[in-house]
C-alpha positions in Angstrom: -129.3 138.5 5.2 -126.8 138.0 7.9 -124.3 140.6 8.5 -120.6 139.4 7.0 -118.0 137.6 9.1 -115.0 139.7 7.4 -115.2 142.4 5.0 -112.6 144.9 3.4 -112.9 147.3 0.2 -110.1 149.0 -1.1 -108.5 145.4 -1.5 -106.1 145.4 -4.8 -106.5 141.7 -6.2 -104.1 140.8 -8.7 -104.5 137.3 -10.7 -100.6 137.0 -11.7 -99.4 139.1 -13.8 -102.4 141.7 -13.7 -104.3 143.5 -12.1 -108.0 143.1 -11.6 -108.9 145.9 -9.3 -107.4 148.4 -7.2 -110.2 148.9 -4.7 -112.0 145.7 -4.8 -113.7 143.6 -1.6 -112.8 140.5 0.0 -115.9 139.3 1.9 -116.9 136.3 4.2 -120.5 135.5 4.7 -122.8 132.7 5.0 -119.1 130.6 4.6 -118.3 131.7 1.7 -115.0 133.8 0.3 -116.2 136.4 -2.6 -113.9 138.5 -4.1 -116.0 141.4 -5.7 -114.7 144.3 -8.6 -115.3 147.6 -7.4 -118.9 148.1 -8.7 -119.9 144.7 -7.0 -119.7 142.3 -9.6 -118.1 138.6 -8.9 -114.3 137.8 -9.5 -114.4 134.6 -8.0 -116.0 132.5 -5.2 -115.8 129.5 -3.0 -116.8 128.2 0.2 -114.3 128.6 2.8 -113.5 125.1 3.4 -112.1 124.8 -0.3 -110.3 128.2 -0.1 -106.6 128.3 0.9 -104.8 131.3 2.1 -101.6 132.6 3.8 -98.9 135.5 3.9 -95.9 134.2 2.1 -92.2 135.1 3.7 -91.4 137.8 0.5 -94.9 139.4 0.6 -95.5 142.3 2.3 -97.3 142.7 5.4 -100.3 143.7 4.0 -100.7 140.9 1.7 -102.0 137.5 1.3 -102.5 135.0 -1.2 -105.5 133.0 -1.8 -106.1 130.1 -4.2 -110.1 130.0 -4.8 -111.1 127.5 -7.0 -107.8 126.7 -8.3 -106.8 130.4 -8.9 -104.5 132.0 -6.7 -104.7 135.9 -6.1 -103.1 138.4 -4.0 -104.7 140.6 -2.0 -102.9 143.9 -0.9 -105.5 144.8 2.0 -105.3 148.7 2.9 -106.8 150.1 6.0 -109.6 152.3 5.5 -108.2 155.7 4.6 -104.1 154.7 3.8 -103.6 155.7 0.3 -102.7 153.2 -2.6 -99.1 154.1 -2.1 -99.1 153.6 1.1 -98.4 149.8 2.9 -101.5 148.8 5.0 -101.4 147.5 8.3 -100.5 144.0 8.9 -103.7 143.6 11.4 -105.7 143.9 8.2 -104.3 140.9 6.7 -104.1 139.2 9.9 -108.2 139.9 10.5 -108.5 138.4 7.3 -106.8 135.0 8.0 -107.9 134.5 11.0 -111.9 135.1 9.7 -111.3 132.6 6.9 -110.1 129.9 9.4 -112.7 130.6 11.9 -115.4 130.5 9.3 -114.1 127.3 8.0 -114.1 126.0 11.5 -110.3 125.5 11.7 -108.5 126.6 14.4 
């Protein structure tokens, strides 16, 4: 098994208007998006060519939205150690952007 392209825990996934997690994963391997709970199990997945993503102007800089498989989600990515409370960086997001268009071979 290949080591992943982009991976983040502590990722709060919401499926308007709930929450699914508060310290889920986002990960990118093998060119595929998975969004895991946080013991592991599958939320959703698709490959990354069918994924959409972006930061919307009235999120907050460490969010994005994805729409896998017809779903769309927001991810509130926190930087390994900020508290929930606390706004992650907007390099986290960023990272994660950018790895979803390089895997899906966009530039």
């Amino acid at each position: 098994m290949s080591e992943p392209e982009f991976s983040a825990r502590r990722v709060r996934i919401d499926r308007w208007p709930r929450s699914l997690t508060r310290a889920g994963e986002v990960r990118i391997e093998d060119g595929r998006l998975s969004l895991l709970t946080s013991y592991g199990s599958e939320i959703d997945s698709a490959p990354v060519t069918a994924v959409r993503a972006g930061r919307p102007w009235f999120a907050r800089p460490d969010e994005a939205v994805a729409t896998v498989n017809g779903t769309r989600y927001r991810l509130t990515l926190h930087e390994d150690g900020s508290e929930e409370g606390d706004p992650g960086r907007p390099e986290e997001s960023g990272r994660f952007l950018a790895a979803l268009k390089r895997a899906a071979g966009r530039r």
